[in-house]
C-alpha positions as protocol buffer text, in pm:
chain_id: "A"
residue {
  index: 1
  type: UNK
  ca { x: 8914 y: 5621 z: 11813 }
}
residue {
  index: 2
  type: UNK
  ca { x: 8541 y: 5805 z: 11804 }
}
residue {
  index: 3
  type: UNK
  ca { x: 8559 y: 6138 z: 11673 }
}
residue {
  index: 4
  type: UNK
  ca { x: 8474 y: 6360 z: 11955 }
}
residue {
  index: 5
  type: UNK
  ca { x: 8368 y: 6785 z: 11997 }
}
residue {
  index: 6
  type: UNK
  ca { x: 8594 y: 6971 z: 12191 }
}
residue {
  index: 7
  type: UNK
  ca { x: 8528 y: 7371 z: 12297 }
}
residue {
  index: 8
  type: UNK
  ca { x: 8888 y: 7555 z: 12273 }
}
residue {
  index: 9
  type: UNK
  ca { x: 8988 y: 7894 z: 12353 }
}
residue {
  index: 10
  type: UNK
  ca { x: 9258 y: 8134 z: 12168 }
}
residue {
  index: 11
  type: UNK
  ca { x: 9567 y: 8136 z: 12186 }
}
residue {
  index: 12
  type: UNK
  ca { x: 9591 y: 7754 z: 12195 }
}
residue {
  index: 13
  type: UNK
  ca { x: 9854 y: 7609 z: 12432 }
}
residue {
  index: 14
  type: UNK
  ca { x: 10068 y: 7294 z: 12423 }
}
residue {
  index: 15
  type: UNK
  ca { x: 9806 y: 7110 z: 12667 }
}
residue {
  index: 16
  type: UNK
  ca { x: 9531 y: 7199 z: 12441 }
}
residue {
  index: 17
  type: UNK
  ca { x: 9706 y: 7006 z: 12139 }
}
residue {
  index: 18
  type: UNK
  ca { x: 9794 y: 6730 z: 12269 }
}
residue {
  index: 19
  type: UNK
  ca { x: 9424 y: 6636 z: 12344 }
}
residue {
  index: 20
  type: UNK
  ca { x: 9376 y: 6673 z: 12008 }
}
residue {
  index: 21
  type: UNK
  ca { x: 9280 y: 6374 z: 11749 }
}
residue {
  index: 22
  type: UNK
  ca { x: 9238 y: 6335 z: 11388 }
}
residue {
  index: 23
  type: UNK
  ca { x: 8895 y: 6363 z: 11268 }
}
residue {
  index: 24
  type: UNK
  ca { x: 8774 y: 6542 z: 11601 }
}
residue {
  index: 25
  type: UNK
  ca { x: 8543 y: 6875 z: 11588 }
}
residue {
  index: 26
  type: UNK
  ca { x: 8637 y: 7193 z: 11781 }
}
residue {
  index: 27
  type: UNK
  ca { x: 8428 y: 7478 z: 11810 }
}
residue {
  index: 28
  type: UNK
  ca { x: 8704 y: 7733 z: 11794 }
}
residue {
  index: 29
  type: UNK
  ca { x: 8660 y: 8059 z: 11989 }
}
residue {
  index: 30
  type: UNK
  ca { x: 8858 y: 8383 z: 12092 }
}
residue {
  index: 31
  type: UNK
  ca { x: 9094 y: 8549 z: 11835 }
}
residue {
  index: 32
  type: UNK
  ca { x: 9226 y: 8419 z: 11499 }
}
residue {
  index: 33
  type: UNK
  ca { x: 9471 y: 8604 z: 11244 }
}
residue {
  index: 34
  type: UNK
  ca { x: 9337 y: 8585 z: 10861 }
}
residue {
  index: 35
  type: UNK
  ca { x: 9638 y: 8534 z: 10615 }
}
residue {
  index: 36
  type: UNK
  ca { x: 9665 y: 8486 z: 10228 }
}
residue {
  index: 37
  type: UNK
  ca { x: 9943 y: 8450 z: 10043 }
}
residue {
  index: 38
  type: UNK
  ca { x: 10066 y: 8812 z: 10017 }
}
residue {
  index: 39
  type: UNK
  ca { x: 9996 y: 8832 z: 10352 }
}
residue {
  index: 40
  type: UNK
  ca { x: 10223 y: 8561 z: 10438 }
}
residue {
  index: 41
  type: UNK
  ca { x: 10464 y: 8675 z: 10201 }
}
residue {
  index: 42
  type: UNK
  ca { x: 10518 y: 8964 z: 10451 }
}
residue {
  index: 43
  type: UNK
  ca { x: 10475 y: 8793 z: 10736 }
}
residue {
  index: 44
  type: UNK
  ca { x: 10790 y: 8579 z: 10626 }
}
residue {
  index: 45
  type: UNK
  ca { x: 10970 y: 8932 z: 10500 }
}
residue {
  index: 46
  type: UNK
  ca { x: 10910 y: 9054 z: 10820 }
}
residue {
  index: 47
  type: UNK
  ca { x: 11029 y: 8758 z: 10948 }
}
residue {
  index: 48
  type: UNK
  ca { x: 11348 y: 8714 z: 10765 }
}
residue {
  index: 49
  type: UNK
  ca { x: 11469 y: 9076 z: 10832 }
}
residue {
  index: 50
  type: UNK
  ca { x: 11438 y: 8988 z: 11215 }
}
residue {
  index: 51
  type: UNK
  ca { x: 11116 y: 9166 z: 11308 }
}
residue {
  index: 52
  type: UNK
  ca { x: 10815 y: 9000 z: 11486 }
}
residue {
  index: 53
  type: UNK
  ca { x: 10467 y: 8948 z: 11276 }
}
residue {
  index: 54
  type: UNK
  ca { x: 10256 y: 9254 z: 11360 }
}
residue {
  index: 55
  type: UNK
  ca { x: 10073 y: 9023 z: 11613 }
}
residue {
  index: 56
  type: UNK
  ca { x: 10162 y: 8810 z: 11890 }
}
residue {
  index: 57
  type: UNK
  ca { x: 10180 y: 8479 z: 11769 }
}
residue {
  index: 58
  type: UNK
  ca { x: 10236 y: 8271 z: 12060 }
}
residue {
  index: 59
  type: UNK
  ca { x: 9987 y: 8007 z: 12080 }
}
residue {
  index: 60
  type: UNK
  ca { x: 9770 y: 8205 z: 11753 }
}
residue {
  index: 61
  type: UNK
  ca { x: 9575 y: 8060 z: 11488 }
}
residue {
  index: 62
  type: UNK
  ca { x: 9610 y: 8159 z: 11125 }
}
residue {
  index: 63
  type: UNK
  ca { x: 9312 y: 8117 z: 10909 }
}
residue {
  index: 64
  type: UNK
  ca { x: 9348 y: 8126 z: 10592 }
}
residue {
  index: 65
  type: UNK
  ca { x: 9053 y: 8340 z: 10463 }
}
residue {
  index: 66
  type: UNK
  ca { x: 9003 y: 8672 z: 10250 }
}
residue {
  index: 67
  type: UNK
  ca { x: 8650 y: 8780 z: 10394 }
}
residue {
  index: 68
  type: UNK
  ca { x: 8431 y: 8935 z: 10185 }
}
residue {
  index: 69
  type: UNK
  ca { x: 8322 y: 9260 z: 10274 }
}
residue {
  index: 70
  type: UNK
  ca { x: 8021 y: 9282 z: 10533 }
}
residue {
  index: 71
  type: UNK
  ca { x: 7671 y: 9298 z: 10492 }
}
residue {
  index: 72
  type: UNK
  ca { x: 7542 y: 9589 z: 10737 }
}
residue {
  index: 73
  type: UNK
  ca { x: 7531 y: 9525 z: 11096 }
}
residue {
  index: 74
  type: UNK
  ca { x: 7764 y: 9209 z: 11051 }
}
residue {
  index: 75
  type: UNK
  ca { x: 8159 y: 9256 z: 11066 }
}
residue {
  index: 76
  type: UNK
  ca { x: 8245 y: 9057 z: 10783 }
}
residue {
  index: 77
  type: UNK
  ca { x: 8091 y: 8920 z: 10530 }
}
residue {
  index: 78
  type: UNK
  ca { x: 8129 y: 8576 z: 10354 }
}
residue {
  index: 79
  type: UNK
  ca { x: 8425 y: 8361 z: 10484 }
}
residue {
  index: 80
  type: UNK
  ca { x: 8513 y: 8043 z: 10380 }
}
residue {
  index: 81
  type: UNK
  ca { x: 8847 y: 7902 z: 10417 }
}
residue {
  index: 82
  type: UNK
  ca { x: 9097 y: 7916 z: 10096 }
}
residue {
  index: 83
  type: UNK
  ca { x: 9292 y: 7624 z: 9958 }
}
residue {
  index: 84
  type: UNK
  ca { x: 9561 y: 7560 z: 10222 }
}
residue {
  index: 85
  type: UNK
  ca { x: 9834 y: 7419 z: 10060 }
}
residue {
  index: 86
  type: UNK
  ca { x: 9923 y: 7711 z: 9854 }
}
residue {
  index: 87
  type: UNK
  ca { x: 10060 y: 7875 z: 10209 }
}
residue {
  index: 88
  type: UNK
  ca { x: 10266 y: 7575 z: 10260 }
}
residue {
  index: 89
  type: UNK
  ca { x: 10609 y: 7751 z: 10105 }
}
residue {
  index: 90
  type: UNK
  ca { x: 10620 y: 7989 z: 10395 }
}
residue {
  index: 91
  type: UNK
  ca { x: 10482 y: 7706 z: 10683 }
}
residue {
  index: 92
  type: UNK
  ca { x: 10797 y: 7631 z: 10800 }
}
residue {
  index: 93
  type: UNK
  ca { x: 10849 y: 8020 z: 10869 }
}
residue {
  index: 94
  type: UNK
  ca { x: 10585 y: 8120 z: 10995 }
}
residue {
  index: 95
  type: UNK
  ca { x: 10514 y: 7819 z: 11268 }
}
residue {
  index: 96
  type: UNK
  ca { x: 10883 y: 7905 z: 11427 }
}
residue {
  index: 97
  type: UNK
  ca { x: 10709 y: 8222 z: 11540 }
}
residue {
  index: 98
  type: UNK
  ca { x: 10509 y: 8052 z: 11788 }
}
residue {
  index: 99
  type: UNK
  ca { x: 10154 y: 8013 z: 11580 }
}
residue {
  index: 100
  type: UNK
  ca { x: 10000 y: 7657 z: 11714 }
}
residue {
  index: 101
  type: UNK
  ca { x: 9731 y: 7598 z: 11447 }
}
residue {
  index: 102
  type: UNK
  ca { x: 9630 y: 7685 z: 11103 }
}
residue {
  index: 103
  type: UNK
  ca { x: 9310 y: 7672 z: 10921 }
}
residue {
  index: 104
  type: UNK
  ca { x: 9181 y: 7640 z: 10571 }
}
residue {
  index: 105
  type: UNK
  ca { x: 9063 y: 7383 z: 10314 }
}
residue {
  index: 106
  type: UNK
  ca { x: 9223 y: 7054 z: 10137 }
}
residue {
  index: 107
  type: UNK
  ca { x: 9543 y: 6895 z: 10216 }
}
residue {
  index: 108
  type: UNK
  ca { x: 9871 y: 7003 z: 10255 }
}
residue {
  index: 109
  type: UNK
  ca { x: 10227 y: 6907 z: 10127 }
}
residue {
  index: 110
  type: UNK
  ca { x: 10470 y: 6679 z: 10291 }
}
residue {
  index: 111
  type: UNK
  ca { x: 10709 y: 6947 z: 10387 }
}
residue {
  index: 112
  type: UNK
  ca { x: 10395 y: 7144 z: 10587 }
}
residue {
  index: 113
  type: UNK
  ca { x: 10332 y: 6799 z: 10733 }
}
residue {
  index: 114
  type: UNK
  ca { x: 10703 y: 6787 z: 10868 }
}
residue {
  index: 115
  type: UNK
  ca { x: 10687 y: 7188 z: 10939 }
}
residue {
  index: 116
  type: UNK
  ca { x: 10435 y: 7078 z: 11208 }
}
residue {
  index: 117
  type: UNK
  ca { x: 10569 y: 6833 z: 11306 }
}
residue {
  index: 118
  type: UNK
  ca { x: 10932 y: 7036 z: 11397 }
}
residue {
  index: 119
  type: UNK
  ca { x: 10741 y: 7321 z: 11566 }
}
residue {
  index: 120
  type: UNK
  ca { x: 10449 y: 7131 z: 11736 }
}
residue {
  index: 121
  type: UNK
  ca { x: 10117 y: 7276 z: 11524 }
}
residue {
  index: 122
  type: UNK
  ca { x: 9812 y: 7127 z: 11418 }
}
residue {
  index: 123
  type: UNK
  ca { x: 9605 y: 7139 z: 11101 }
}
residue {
  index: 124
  type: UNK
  ca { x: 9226 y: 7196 z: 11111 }
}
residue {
  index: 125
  type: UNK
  ca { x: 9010 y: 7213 z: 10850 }
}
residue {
  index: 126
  type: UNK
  ca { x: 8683 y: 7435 z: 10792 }
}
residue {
  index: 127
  type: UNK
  ca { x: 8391 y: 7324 z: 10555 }
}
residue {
  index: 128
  type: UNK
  ca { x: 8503 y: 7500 z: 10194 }
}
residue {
  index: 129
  type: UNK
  ca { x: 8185 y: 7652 z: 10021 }
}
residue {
  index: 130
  type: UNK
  ca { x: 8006 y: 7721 z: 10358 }
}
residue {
  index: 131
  type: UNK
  ca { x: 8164 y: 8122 z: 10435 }
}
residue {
  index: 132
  type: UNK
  ca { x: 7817 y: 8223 z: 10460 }
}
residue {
  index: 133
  type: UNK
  ca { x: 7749 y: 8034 z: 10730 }
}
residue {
  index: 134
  type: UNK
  ca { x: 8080 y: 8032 z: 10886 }
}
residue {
  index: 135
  type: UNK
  ca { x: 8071 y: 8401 z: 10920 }
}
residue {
  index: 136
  type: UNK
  ca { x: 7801 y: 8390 z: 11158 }
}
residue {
  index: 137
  type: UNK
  ca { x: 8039 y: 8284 z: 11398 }
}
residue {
  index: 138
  type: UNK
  ca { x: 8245 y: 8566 z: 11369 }
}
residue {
  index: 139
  type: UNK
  ca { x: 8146 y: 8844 z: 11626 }
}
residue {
  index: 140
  type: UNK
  ca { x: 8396 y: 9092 z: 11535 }
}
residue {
  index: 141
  type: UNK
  ca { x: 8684 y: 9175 z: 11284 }
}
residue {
  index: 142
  type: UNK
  ca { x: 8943 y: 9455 z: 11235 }
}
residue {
  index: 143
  type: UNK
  ca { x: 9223 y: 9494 z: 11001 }
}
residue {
  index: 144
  type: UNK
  ca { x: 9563 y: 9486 z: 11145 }
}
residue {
  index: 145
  type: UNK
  ca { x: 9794 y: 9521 z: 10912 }
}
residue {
  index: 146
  type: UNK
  ca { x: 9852 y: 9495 z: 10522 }
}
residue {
  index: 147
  type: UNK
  ca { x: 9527 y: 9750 z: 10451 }
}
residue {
  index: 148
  type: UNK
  ca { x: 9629 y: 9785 z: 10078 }
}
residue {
  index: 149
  type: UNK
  ca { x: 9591 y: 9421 z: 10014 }
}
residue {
  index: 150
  type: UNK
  ca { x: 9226 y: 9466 z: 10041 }
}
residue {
  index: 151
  type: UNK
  ca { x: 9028 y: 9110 z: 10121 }
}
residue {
  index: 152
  type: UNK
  ca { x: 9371 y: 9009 z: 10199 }
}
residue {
  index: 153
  type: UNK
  ca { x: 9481 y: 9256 z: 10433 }
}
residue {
  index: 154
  type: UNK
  ca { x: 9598 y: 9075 z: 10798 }
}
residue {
  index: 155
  type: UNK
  ca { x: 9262 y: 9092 z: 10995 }
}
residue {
  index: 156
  type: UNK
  ca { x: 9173 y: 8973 z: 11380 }
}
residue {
  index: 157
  type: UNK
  ca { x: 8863 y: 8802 z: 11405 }
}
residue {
  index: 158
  type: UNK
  ca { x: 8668 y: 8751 z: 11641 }
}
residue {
  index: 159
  type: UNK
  ca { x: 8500 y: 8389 z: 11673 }
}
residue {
  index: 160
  type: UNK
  ca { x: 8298 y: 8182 z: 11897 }
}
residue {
  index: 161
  type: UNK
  ca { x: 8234 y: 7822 z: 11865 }
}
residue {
  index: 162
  type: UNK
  ca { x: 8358 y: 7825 z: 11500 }
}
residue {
  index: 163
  type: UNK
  ca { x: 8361 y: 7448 z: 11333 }
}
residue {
  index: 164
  type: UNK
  ca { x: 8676 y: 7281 z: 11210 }
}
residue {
  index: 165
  type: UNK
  ca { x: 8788 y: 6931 z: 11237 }
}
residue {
  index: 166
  type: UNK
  ca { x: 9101 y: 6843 z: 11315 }
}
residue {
  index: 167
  type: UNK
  ca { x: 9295 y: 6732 z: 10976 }
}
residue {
  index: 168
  type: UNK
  ca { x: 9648 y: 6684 z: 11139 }
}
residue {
  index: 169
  type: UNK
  ca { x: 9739 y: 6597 z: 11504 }
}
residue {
  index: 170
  type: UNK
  ca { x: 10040 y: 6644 z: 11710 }
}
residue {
  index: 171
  type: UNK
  ca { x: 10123 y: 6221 z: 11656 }
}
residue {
  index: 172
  type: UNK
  ca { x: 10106 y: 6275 z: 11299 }
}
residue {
  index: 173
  type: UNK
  ca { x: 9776 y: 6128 z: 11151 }
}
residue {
  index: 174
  type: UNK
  ca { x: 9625 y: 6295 z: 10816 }
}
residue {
  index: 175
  type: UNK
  ca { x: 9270 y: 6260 z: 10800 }
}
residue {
  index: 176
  type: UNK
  ca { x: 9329 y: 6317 z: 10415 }
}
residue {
  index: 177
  type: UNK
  ca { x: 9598 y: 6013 z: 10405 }
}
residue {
  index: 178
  type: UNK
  ca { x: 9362 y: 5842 z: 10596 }
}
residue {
  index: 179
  type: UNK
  ca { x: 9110 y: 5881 z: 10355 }
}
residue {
  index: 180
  type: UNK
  ca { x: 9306 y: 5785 z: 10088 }
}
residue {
  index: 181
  type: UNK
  ca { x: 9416 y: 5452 z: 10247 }
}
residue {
  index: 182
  type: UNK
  ca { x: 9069 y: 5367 z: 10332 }
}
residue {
  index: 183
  type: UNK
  ca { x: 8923 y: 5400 z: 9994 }
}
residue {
  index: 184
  type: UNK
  ca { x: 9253 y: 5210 z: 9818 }
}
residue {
  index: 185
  type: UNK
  ca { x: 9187 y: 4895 z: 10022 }
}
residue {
  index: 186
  type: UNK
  ca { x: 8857 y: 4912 z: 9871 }
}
């Protein structure tokens, strides 16, 4: 299947995933939720001691970014996405809350892949070593929670038409598997 662009709106519903396909572009716009690992670590306290993120996460994104701070007149600064798969011990967790996609960088474990899978999530991927350029398409940012953590407090940004591909669909394809396979029957 041709890779195709696709314009999608936060938060993401069921209808919107299932259009999705591996290896297709979105240009990503409304909110998104930035979330390292202490701020998932939280999240997942939070979680376990029966309270509710300090968002709404039905239908959110979580991207997986500790912005730099911003150059003046901008609301963040630098912004690329971090290495995904060290977020993939608290997955499971955090996608029963309702959060439809993540973003970040590289490729994740086989227990994120079948964390998706059980709540219905997708994977996209942003361009590592491009923040600079990705921040452009943030229009606004504000911390929510977490302050102390600093870069990694829990932020809302802001986006429109931000660029990620999609690295894992609904049916299960892994544009990083894929990858793989293609290059070992080489």
């Amino acid at each position: 299947m041709t890779p195709r662009t696709t314009k999608l709106t936060t938060p993401l519903k069921e209808s919107d995933l299932k259009t999705l396909h591996t290896g297709d572009m979105i240009l990503l716009s409304g909110e998104v939720y930035t979330a390292r690992d202490a701020g998932h670590e939280r999240m997942v306290r939070l979680i376990h001691e029966g309270r509710k993120p300090p968002f709404d996460p039905k239908g959110a994104v979580i991207y997986y970014v500790g912005p730099t701070p911003p150059h003046p007149g901008m609301p963040v600064g630098s912004c690329g996405p971090t290495t995904s798969s060290r977020m993939d011990a608290y997955l499971d967790v955090v996608l029963s809350t309702g959060i439809k996609a993540t973003v970040g960088k590289g490729c994740r474990s086989p227990e994120a892949y079948d964390a998706m899978r059980k709540h219905g999530a997708v994977y996209l991927a942003a361009i590592g070593g491009a923040g600079a350029l990705l921040s452009g398409h943030v229009t606004g940012a504000e911390v929510v929670a977490w302050e102390d953590l600093g870069t990694e407090a829990l932020r809302r940004l802001t986006i429109k038409d931000f660029p990620v591909i999609v690295a894992y669909d609904l049916a299960g394809n892994d544009i990083f598997g894929e990858g793989r396979r293609k290059w070992a029957r080489r």
